[in-house]
C-alpha positions, 0 to 999 in steps of 0.5 A: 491486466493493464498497464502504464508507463511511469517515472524512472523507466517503471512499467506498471501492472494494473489489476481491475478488481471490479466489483462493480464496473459502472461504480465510482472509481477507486485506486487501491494502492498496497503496502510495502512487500506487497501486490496489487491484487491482496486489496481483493477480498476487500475490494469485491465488497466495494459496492458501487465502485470500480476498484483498479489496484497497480502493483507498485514500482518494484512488487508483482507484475511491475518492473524493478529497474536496477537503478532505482533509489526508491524514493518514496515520490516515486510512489506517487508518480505510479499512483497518478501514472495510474489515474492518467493511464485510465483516465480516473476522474477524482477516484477515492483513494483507498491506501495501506502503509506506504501505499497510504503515503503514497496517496497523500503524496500524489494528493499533494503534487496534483491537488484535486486528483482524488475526491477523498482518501481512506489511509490505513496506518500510512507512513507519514512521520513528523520531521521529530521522527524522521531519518538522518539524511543518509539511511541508517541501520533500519530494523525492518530493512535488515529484517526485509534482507534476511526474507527467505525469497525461495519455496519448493511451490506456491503451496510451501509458501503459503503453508509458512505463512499461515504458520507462524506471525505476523502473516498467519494473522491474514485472512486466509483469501489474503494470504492466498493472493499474496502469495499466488501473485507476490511469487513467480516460478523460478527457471530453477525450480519453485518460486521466488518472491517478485519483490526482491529482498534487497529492493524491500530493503531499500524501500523500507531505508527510504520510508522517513525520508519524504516529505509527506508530513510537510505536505499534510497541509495542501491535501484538502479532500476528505482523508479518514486514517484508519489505525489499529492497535498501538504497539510500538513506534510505527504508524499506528502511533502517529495516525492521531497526528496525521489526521489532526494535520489535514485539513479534513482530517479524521481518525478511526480506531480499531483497536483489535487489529494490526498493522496489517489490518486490510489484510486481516479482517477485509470484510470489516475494513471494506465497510469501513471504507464504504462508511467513510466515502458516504460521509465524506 
């Protein structure tokens, strides 16, 4: 594992996960809730390229620093925090959620950092959608607060999961990962998640309140975002939009996945991502 120091005191834990060590660079970056090292059973069918995936300020190995607001820039920070401490020249981007606007955001700051982007379902909402300025009742905040952070083992912890929506629907490799690296024993006994309810919380009360769709225009490499079923309000609904305002911009549909889509069928999202970079 290496690591990188970014913005706000955040010290960054970065996971090589191969496949090839020779290949193109690729950065991974994962959605809220998440971890680094759940990009692995799609990564390892990356051929031709060397995939390097941080975990994001506030989840798995990286540091949560009391104070941090979490605004979503400082996402982006990691992200070239990440380019910088391994010396990436022009990687692809291969982003999931907020990990995908994350990438468009770090894009837009240093235009020229990647040589193109693959966004599954990024959180990227026209101002017509966005937040008031002070952060509101938010559903998947309140959600994120109720979480149960605690298990008996890493074996409870992945038997609930498996059981019940909406990580049931993960590849089983995928849901193993989240768990083995999105927990950590807890002095007391068990684990507990690394990711803190309430930091999920505010990660999530930030998540319309930048400015990526004001950017959109300035993000010049080739971008595909990627959505999968349509079913309420959230990203999937606005990918069409999204990809309609960059300026090498283009939609994929995948109409028999979720939100979660890299984590669900990692196989075929792989050979889209491969897809994608050959034509772009």
């Amino acid at each position: 594992m290496h690591r990188a120091h970014s913005t706000d005191g955040v010290d960054l834990a970065i996971h090589d996960l191969g496949p090839d060590r020779d290949g193109q660079p690729a950065l991974l970056a994962h959605a809220t809730g998440f971890h680094g090292r759940v990009w692995v059973p799609l990564a390892r069918r990356l051929t031709g390229f060397h995939g390097w995936a941080p975990d994001l300020r506030g989840h798995g190995a990286s540091s949560a620093p009391a104070d941090l607001d979490y605004a979503w820039q400082g996402f982006a920070h990691d992200v070239l925090a990440c380019v910088d401490e391994l010396d990436l020249r022009r990687p692809v981007g291969i982003g999931h959620s907020k990990g995908g606007a994350a990438l468009l955001l770090a894009e837009a700051r240093r235009p020229g950092s990647f040589r193109a982007l693959w966004l599954y379902e990024p959180v990227v909402f026209p101002p017509s959608m966005g937040a008031p300025a002070a952060p509101g009742p938010n559903s998947l905040a309140e959600g994120a607060r109720r979480r149960r952070d605690h298990f008996e083992s890493f074996e409870a912890a992945e038997a609930n999961f498996a059981a019940k929506p909406p990580l049931a629907a993960l590849d089983p490799e995928s849901r193993h990962e989240y768990v083995r690296h999105g927990f950590r024993p807890d002095p007391a006994g068990g684990v507990r998640l690394a990711c803190r309810p309430e930091d999920e919380a505010r990660i999530y009360q930030m998540g319309r309140l930048h400015h990526a769709w004001d950017d959109l225009g300035s993000v010049r490499c080739p971008v595909t975002v990627v959505r999968g079923a349509i079913t309420d309000a959230g990203p999937a609904s606005v990918a069409a939009a999204v990809a309609e305002r960059l300026p090498a911009g283009r939609l994929e549909v995948h109409d028999e996945l979720g939100h979660f889509g890299p984590l669900e069928d990692p196989a075929a999202m792989a050979a889209s991502v491969l897809a994608a970079l050959r034509e772009g």
